[in-house]
SERO-4910 file (N, C-alpha, C, O; in steps of 0.05 Angstrom, whole numbers):
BEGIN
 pado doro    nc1    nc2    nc3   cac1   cac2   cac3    cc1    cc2    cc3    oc1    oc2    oc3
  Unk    A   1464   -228   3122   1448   -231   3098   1421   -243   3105   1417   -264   3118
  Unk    A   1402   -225   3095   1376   -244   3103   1363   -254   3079   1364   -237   3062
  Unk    A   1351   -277   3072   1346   -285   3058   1320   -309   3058   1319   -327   3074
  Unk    A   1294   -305   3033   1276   -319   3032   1280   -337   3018   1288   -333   2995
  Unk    A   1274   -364   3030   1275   -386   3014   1241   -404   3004   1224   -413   3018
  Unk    A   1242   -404   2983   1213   -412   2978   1213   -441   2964   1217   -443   2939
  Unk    A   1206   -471   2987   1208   -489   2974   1187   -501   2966   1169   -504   2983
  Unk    A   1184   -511   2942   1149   -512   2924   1151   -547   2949   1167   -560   2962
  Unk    A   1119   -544   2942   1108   -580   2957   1118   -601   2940   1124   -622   2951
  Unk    A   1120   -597   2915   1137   -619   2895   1158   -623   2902   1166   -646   2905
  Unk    A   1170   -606   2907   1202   -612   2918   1200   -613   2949   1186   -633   2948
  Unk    A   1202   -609   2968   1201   -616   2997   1182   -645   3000   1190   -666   3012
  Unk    A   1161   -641   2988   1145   -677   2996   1130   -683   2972   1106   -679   2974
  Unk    A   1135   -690   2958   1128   -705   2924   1114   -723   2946   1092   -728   2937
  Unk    A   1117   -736   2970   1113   -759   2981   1121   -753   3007   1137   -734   3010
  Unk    A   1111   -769   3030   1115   -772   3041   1140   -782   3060   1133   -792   3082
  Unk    A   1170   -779   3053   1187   -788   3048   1212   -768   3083   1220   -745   3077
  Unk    A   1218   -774   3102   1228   -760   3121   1258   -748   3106   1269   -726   3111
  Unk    A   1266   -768   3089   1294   -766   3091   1288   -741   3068   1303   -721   3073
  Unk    A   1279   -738   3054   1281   -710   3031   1276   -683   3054   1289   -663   3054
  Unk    A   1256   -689   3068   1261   -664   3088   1281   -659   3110   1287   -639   3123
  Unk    A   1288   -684   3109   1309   -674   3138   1336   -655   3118   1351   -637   3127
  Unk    A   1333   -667   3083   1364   -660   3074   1354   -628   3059   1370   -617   3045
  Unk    A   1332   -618   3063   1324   -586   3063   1324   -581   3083   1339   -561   3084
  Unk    A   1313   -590   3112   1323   -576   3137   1358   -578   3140   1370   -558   3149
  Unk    A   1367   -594   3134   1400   -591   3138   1408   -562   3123   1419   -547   3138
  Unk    A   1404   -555   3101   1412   -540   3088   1410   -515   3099   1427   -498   3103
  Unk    A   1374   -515   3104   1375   -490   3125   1386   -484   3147   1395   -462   3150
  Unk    A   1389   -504   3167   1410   -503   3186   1430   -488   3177   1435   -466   3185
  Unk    A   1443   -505   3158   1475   -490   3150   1480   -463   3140   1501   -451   3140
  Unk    A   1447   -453   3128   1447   -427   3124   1451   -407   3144   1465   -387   3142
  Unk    A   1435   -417   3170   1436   -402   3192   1451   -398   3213   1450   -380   3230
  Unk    A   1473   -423   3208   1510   -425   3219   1525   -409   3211   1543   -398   3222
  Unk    A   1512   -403   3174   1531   -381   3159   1529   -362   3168   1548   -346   3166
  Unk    A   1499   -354   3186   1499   -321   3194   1477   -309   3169   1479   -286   3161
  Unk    A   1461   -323   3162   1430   -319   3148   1425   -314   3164   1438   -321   3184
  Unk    A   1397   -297   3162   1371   -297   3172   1345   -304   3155   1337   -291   3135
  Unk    A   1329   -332   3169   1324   -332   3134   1291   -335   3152   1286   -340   3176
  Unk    A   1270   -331   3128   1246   -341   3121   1249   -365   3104   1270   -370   3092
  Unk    A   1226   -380   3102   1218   -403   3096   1194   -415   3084   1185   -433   3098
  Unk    A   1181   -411   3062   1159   -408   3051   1149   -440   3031   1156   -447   3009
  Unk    A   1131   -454   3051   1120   -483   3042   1111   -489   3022   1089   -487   3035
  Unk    A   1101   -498   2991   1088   -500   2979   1071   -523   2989   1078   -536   3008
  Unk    A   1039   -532   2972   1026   -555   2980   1031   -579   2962   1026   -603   2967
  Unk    A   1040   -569   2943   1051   -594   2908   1027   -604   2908   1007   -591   2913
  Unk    A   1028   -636   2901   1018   -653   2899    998   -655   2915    975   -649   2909
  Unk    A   1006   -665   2937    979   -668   2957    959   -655   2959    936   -665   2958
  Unk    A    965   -621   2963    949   -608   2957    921   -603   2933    898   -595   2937
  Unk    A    938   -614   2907    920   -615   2887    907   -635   2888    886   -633   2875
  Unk    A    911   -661   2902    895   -680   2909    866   -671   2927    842   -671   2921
  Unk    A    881   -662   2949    854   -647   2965    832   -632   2949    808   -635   2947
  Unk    A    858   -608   2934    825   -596   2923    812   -609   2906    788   -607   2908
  Unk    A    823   -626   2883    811   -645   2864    781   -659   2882    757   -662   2878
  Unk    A    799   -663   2901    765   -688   2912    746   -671   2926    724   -679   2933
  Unk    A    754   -651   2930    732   -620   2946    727   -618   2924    706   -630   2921
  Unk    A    735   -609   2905    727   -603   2874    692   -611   2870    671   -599   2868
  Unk    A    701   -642   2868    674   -662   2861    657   -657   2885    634   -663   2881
  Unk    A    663   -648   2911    656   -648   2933    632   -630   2938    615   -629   2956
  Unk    A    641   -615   2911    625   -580   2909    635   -560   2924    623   -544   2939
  Unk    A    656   -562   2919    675   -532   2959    676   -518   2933    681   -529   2912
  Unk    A    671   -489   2937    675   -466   2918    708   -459   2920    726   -472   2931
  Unk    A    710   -436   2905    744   -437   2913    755   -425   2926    780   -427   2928
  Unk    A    737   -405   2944    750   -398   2965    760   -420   2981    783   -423   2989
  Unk    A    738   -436   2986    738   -469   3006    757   -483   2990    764   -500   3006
  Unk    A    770   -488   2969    782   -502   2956    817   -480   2964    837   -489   2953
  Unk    A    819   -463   2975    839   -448   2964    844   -452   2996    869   -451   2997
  Unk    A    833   -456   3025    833   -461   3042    841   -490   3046    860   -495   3061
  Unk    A    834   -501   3039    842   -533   3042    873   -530   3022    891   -545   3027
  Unk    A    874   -518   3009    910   -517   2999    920   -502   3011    943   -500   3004
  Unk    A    913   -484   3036    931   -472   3060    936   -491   3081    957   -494   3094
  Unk    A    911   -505   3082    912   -515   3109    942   -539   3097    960   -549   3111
  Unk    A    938   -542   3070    959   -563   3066    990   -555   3066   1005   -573   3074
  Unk    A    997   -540   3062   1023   -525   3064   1020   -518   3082   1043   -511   3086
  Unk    A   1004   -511   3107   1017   -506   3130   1022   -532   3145   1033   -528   3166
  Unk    A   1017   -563   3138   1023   -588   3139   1050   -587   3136   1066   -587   3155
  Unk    A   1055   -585   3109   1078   -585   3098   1105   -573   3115   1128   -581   3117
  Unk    A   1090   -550   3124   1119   -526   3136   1122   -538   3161   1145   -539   3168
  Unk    A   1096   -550   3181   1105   -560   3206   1116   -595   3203   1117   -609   3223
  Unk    A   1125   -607   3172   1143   -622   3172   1176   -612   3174   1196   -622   3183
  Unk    A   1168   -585   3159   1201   -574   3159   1208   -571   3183   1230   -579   3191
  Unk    A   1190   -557   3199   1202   -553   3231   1206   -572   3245   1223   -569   3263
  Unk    A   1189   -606   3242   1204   -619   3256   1225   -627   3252   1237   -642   3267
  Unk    A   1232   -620   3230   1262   -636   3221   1283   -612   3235   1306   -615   3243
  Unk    A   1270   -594   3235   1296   -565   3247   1307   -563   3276   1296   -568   3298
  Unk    A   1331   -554   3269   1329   -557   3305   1325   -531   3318   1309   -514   3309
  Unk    A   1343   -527   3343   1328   -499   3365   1311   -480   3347   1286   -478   3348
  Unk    A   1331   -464   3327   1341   -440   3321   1308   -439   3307   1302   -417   3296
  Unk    A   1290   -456   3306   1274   -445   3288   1247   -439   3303   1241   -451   3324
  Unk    A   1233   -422   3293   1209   -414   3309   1185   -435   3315   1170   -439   3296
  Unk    A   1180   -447   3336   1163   -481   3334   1138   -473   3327   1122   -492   3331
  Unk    A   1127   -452   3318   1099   -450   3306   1099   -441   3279   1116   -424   3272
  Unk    A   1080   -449   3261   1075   -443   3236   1071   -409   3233   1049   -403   3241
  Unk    A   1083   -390   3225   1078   -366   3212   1045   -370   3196   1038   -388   3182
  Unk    A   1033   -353   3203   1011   -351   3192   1002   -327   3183    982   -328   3169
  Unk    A   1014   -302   3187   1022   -275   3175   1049   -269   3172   1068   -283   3179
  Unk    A   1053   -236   3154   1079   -230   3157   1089   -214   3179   1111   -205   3178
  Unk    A   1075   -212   3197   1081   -206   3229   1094   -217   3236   1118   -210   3238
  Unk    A   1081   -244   3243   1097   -264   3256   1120   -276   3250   1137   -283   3267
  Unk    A   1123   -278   3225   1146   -288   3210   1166   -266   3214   1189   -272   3221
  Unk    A   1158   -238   3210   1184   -220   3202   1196   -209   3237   1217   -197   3242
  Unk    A   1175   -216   3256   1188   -217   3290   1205   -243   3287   1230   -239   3287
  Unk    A   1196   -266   3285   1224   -283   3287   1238   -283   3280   1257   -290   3294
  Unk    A   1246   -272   3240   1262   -271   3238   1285   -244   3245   1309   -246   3243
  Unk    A   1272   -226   3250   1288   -202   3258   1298   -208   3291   1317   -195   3300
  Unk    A   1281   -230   3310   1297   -233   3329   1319   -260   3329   1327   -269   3351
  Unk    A   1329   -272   3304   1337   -287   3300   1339   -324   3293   1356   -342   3290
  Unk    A   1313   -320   3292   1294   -349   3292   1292   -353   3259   1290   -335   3242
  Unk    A   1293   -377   3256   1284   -391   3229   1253   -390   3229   1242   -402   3247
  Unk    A   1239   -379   3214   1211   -371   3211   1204   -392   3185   1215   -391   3163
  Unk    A   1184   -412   3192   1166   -420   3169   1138   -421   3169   1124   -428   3188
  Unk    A   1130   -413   3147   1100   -406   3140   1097   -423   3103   1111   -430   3085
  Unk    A   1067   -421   3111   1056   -439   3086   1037   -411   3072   1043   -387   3072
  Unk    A   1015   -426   3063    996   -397   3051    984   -384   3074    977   -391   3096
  Unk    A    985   -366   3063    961   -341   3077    941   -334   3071    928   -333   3092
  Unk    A    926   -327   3053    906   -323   3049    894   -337   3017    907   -346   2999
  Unk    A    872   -335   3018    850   -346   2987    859   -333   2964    852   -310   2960
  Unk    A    870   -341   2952    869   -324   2919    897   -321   2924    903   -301   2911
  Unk    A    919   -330   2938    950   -324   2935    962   -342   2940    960   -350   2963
  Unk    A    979   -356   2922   1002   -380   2925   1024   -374   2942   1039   -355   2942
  Unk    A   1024   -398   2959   1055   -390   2960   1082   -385   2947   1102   -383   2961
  Unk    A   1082   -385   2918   1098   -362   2908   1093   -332   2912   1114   -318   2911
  Unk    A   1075   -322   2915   1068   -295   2922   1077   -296   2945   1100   -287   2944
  Unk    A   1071   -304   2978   1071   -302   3000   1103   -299   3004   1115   -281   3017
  Unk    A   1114   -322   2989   1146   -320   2985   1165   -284   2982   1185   -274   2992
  Unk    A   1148   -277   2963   1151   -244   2954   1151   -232   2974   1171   -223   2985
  Unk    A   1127   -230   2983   1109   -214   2999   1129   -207   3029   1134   -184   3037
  Unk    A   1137   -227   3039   1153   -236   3054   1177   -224   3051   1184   -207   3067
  Unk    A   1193   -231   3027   1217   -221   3016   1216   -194   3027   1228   -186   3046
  Unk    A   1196   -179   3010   1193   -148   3015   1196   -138   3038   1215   -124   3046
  Unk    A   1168   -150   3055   1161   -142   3083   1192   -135   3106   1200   -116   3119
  Unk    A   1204   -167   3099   1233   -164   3114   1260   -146   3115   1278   -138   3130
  Unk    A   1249   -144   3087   1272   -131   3072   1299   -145   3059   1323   -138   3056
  Unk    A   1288   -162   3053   1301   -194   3044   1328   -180   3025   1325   -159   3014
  Unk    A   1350   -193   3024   1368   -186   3002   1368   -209   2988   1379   -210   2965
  Unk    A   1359   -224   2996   1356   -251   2968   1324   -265   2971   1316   -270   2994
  Unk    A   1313   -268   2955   1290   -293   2951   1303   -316   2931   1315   -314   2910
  Unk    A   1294   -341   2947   1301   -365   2923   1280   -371   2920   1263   -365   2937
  Unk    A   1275   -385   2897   1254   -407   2886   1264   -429   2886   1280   -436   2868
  Unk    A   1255   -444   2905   1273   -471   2895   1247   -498   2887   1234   -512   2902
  Unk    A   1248   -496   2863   1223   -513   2843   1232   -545   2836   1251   -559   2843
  Unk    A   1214   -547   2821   1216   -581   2807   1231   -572   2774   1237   -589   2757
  Unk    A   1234   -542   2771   1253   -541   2746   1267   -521   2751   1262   -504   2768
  Unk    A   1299   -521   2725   1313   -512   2725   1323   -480   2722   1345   -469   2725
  Unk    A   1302   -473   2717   1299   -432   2717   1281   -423   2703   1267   -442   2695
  Unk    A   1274   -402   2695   1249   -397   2678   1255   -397   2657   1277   -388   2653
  Unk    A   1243   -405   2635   1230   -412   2601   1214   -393   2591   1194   -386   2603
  Unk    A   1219   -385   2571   1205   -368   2551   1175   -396   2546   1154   -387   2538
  Unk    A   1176   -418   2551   1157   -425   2552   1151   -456   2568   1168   -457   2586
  Unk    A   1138   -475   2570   1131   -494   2596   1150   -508   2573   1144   -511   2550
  Unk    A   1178   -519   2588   1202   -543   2577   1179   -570   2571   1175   -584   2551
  Unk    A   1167   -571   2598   1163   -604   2591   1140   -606   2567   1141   -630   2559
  Unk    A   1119   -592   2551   1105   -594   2543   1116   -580   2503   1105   -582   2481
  Unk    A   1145   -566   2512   1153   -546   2495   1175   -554   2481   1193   -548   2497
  Unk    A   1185   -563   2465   1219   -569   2457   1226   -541   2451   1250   -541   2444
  Unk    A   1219   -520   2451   1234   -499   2433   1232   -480   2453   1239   -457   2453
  Unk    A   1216   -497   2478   1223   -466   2499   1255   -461   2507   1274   -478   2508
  Unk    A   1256   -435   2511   1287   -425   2513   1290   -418   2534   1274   -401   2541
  Unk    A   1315   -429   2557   1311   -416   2589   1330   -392   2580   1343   -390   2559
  Unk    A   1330   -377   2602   1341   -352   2612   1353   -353   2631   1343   -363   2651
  Unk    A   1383   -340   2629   1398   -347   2649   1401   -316   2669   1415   -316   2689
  Unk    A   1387   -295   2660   1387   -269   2658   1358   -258   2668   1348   -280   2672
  Unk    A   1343   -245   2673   1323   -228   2673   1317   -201   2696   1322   -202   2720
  Unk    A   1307   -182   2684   1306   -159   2698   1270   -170   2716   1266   -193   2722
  Unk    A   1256   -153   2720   1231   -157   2755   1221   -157   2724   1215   -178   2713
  Unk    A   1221   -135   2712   1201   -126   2681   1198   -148   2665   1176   -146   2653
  Unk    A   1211   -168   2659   1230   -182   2641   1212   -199   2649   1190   -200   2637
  Unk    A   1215   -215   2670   1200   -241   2683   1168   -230   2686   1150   -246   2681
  Unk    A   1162   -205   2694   1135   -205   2687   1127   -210   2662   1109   -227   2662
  Unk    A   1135   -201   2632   1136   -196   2610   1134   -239   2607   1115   -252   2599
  Unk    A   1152   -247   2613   1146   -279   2608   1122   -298   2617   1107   -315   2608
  Unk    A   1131   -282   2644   1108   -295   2671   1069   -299   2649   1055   -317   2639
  Unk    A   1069   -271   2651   1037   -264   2643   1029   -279   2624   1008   -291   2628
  Unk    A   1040   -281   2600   1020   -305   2576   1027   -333   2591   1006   -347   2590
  Unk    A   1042   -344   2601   1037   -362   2621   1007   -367   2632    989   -379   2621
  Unk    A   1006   -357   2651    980   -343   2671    965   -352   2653    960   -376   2652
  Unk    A    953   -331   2634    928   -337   2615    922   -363   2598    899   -371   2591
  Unk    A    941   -374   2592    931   -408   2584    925   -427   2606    937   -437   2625
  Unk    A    904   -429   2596    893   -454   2621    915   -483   2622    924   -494   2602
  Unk    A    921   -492   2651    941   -518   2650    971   -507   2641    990   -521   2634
  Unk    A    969   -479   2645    997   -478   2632   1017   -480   2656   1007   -477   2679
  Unk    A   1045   -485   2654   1059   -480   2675   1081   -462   2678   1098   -459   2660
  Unk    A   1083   -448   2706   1111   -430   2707   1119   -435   2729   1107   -448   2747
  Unk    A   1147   -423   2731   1150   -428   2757   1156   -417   2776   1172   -427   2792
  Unk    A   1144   -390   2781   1132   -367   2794   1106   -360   2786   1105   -360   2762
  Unk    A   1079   -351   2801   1058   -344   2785   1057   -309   2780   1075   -299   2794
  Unk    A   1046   -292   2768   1048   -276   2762   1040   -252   2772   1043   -231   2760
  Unk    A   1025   -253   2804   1030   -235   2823   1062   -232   2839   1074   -212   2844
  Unk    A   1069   -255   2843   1096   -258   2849   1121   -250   2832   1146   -253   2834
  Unk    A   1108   -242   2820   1131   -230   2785   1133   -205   2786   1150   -189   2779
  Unk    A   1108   -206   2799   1098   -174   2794   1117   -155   2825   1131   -135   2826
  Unk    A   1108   -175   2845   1117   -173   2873   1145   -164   2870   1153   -143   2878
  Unk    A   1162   -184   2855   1193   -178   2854   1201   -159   2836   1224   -150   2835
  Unk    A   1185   -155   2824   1192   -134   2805   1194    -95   2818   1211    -77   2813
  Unk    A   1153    -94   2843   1156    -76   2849   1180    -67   2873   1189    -45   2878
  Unk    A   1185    -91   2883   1211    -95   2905   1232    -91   2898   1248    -86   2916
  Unk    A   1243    -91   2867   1270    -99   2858   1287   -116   2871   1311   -109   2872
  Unk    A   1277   -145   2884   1279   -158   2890   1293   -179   2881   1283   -196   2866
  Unk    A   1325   -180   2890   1343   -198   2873   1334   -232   2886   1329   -240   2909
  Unk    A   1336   -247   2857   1315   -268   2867   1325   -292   2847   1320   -285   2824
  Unk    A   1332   -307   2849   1340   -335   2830   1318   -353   2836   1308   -354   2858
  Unk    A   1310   -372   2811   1293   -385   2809   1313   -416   2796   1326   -416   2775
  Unk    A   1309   -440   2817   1333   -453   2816   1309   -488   2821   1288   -493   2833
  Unk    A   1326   -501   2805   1320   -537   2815   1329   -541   2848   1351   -539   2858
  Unk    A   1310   -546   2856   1317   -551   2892   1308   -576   2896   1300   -582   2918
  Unk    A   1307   -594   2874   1302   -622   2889   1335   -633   2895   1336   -655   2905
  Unk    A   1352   -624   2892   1372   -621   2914   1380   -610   2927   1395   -592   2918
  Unk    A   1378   -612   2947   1382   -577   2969   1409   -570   2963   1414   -546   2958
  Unk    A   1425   -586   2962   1456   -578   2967   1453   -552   2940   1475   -541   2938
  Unk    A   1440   -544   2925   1437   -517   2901   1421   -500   2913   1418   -477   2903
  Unk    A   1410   -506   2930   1404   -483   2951   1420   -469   2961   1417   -445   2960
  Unk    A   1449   -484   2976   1463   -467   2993   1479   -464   2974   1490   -443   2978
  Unk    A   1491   -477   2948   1510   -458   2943   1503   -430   2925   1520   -414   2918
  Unk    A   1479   -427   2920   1459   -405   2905   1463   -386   2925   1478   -367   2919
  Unk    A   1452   -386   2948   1457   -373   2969   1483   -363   2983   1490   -340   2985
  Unk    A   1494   -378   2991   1525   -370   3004   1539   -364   2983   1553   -345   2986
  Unk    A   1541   -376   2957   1558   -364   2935   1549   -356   2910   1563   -347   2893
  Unk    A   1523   -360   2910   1510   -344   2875   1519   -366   2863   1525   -362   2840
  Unk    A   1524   -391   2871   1525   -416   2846   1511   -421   2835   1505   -440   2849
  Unk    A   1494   -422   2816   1476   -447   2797   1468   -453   2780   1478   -435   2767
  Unk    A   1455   -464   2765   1444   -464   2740   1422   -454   2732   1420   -454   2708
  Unk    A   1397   -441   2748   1384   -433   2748   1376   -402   2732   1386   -398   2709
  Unk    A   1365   -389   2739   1359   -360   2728   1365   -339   2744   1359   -342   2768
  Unk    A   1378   -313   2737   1379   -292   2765   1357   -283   2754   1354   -284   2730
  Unk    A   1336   -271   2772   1332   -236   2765   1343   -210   2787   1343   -209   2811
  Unk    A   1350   -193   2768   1372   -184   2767   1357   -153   2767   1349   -143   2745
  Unk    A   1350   -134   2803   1332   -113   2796   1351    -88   2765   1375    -86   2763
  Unk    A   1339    -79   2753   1336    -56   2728   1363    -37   2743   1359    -24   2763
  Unk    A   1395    -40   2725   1409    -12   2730   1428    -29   2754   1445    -15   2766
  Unk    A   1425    -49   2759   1447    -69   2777   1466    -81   2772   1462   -102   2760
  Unk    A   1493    -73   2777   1517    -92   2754   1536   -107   2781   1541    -97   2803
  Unk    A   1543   -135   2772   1561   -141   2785   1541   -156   2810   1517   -154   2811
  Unk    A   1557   -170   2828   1551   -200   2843   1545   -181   2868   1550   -157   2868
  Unk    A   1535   -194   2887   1520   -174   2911   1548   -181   2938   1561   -202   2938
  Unk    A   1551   -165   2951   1569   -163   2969   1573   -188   2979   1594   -201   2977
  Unk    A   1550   -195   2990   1548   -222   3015   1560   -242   2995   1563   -264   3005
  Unk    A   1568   -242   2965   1580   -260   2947   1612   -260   2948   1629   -278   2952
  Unk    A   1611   -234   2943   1646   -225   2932   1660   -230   2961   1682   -240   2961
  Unk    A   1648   -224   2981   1672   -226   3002   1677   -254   3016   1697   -259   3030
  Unk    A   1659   -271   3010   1660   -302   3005   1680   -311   2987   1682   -335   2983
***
């Protein structure tokens, strides 16, 4: 089973904290004992928006502002690697070259952003695709996707269901309100959608709902579920 795992910077380092990453590198470990092949995709969270905030005032345009949030998630990803052991590739992925050689020769591959104008939720996709991923996770600071932003919303309604179409269809008026939040952006909606890309979007500030999402399709989270697909994916049922 190969599988992308995409952990936002909110959840891997809210802070500076070793022990929250060593207990996401454990997990991945155990993914790759199961006989995964996985990618690994960093978000910058917090810190990141700190950087560009003070470039902001600094005057960095946004290309320069969208660089300084790469350079930060690729921070981020070479914390995950030191917490990893052998199996993982000791350099930062910086394309999907590089990433999709390690992982096709058996290596734990992590990468942060890639390029100006794309989050690492997109890169996450992108990746997915490239590999030929049979699973992408999201593993976020919330519980699955909302018909609208929970913390700002009482009447948003999550979804425990969605087709690639479906989550674009939510994703996009998201996007267009300024400050709004989701938790995929809406190239990456789009990404999984043209991929048919089976993909759960899950709370990963505990890893341990990482692996059982993964090795068993556990969680509370959201599937999407590509258009005309019935029933749990192999690498599930025979578990």
């Amino acid at each position: 089973m190969r599988v992308v795992v995409s952990i936002g910077g909110s959840v891997l380092a809210p802070d500076l904290d070793a022990r929250r990453v060593e207990g996401h590198a454990a997990v991945v470990e155990t993914l790759a004992e199961e006989g995964c092949e996985i990618g690994a995709v960093v978000g910058g969270g917090g810190v990141a928006r700190d950087y560009i905030g003070a470039a902001r005032e600094l005057g960095a345009n946004e290309v320069q502002l969208d660089q300084i949030g790469i350079d930060v998630t690729r921070i981020n990803a070479r914390l995950l690697i030191a917490a990893l052991g052998p199996s993982v590739d000791p350099k930062v992925a910086h394309d999907y070259e590089d990433a999709g050689d390690a992982i096709r020769r058996g290596d734990v591959s992590v990468m942060g952003g890639v390029m100006p104008g794309q989050t690492t939720d997109a890169v996450a996709a992108a990746l997915a695709e490239y590999v030929g991923a049979d699973l992408l996770v999201y593993a976020t600071s919330v519980d699955g996707v909302y018909s609208a932003d929970p913390s700002t919303d009482d009447d948003a309604e999550k979804y425990e269901q969605l087709t690639g179409g479906e989550l674009v269809d939510v994703i996009a008026p998201m996007s267009r309100d300024a400050g709004a939040s989701a938790p995929v952006d809406l190239l990456a909606a789009k990404l999984i959608e043209r991929a048919e890309m089976r993909t759960i979007v899950l709370d990963g500030t505990d890893p341990s709902r990482i692996e059982d999402a993964v090795l068993r399709g556990e969680h509370t989270g959201t599937d999407i579920v590509p258009t005309g697909v019935d029933g749990e994916p192999s690498y599930w049922t025979q578990r």
